[in-house]
C-alpha positions as CSV (number, residue, x, y, z in Angstrom):
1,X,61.2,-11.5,21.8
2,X,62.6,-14.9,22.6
3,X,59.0,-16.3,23.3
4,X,58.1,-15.2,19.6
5,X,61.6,-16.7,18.1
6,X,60.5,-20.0,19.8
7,X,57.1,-19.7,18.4
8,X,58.5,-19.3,14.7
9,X,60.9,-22.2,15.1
10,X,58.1,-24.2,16.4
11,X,56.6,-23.4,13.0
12,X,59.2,-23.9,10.7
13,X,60.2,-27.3,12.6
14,X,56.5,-28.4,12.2
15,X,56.1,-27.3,7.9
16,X,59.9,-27.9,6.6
17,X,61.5,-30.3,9.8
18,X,59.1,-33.2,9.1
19,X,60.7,-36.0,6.8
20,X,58.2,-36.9,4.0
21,X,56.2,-34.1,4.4
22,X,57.0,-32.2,1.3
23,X,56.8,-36.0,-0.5
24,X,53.0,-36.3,0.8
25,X,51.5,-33.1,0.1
26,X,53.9,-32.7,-3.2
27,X,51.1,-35.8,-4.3
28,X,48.5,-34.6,-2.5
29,X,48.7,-31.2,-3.8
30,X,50.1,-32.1,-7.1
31,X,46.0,-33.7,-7.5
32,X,44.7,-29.9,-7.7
33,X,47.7,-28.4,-9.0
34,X,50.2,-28.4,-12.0
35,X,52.5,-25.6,-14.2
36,X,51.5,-22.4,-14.6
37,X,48.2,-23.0,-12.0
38,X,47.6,-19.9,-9.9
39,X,47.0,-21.0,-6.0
40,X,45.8,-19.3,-2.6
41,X,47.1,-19.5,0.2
42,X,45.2,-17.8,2.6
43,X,47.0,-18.1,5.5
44,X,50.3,-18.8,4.4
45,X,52.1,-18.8,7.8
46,X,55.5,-20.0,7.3
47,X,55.1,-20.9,3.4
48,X,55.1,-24.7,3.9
49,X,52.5,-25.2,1.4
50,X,54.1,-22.1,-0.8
51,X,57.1,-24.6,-1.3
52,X,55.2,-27.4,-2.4
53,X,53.3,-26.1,-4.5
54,X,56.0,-23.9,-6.6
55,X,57.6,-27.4,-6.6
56,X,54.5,-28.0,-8.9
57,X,55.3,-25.0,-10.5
58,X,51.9,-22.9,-9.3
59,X,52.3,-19.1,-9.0
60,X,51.4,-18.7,-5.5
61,X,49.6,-15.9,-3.4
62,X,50.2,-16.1,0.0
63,X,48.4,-14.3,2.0
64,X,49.6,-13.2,6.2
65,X,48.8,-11.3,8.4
66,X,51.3,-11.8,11.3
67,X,54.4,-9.7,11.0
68,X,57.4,-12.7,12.1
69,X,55.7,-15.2,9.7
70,X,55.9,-12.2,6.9
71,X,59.0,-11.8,7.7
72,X,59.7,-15.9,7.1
73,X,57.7,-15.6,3.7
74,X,59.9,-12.6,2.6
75,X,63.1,-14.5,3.4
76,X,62.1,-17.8,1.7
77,X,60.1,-16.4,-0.8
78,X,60.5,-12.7,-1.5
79,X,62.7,-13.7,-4.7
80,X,60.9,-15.8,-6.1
81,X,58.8,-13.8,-9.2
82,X,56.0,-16.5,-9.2
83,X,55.3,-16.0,-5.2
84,X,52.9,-12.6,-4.4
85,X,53.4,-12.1,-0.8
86,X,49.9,-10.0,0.5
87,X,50.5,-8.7,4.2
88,X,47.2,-9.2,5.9
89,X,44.4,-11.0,5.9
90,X,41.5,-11.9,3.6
91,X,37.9,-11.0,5.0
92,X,34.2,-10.5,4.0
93,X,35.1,-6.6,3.0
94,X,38.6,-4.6,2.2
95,X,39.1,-2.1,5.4
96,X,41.7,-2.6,9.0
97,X,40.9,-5.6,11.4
98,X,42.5,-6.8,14.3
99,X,44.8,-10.0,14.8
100,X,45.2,-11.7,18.3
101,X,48.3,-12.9,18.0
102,X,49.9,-16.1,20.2
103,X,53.8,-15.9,20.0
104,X,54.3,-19.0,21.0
105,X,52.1,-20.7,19.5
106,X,51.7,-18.4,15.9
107,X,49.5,-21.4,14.3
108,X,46.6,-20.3,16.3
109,X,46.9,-16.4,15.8
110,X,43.3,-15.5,14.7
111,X,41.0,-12.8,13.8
112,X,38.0,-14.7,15.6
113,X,37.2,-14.0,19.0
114,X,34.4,-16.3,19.2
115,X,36.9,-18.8,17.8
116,X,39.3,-18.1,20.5
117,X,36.6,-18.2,23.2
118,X,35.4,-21.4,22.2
119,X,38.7,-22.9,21.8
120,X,39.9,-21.5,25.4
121,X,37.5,-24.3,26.9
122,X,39.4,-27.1,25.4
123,X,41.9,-28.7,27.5
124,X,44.7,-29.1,24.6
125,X,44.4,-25.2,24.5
126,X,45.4,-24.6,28.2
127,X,48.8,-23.5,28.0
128,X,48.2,-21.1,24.9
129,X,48.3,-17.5,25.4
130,X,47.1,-14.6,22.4
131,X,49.3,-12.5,24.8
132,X,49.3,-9.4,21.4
133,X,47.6,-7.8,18.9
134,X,48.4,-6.3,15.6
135,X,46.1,-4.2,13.4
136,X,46.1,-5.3,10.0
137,X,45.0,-4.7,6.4
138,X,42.1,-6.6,5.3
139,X,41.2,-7.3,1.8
140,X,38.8,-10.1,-0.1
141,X,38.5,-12.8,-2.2
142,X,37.1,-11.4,-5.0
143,X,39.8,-8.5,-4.8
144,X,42.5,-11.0,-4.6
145,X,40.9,-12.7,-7.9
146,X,40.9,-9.6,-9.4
147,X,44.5,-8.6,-9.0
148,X,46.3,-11.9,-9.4
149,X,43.6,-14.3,-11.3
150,X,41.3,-16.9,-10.6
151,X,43.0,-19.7,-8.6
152,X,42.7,-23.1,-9.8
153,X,43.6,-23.9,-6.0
154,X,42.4,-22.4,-2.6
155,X,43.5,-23.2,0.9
156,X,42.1,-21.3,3.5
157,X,43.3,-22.0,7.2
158,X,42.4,-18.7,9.4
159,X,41.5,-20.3,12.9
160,X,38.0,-19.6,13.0
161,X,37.6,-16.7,10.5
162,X,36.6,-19.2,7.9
163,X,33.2,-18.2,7.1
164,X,34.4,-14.5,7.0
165,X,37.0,-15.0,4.1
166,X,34.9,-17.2,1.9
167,X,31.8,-14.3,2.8
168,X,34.1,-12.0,0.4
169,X,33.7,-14.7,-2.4
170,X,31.0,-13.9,-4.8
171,X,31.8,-17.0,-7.7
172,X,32.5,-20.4,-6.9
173,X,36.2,-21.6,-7.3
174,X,37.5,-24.8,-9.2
175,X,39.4,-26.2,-5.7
């Protein structure tokens, strides 16, 4: 328990704790994105980039799998009528997958185990553990289009499962 509070505070120190971070990506973002603009964020973790871009004043979708970051999402977010919180992932077909999860390090959860093989080898990934699992709901692109509109933005940071998501894309996207 207090290994995965550690890891969320981690988190929300790295997206909200930063000064000038929200001022960066508010003009980076703001590029892609304006009123009204639907946006995906596949991957949402703690909703940094949820905040910036309803600052813009996009209706966002944020997509997580991991159950503390949901719960983070739900708290900052779960009011807000222009933020659709999906629990789970996105994928190459709608059906159950499994999510190594690292709770200390909740950034690099992912649904790749080649991913997590490859990165094991690397020296800045020593001390990280995926020390859980969690079976979760998997659903695509294409369905996520279908229930909530074409996005005029996209982000899609899965930690290896990259390929996977956009393989449940059938149409290209604007961004």
């Amino acid at each position: 328990m207090l290994l995965r509070a550690y890891g969320i505070a981690r988190s929300l120190v790295m997206y909200y704790g930063v000064p000038g971070k929200h001022r960066r990506a508010s003009r980076l973002y703001g590029e892609f994105l304006g009123p009204g603009d639907v946006a995906f964020d596949i991957g949402a973790h703690v909703g940094g980039r949820v905040r910036v871009w309803r600052h813009l004043g996009a209706r966002v979708i944020a997509v997580e799998p991991q159950p503390d970051c949901l719960r983070v999402l739900r708290l900052f977010y779960g009011r807000d009528r222009d933020v659709a919180i999906v629990p789970g992932a996105a994928g190459a077909e709608p059906g159950r997958a499994e999510l190594a999860v690292s709770s200390a390090t909740p950034t690099v959860s992912s649904m790749s185990r080649d991913w997590i093989t490859s990165v094991t080898r690397d020296r800045s990934f020593a001390r990280v553990r995926w020390d859980g699992a969690v079976e979760i709901e998997v659903t695509t692109l294409d369905d996520l289009i279908a229930a909530h509109g074409e996005p005029a933005f996209c982000k899609i940071d899965v930690e290896g499962f990259e390929a996977d998501v956009l393989a449940g894309l059938t149409r290209p996207l604007p961004a």
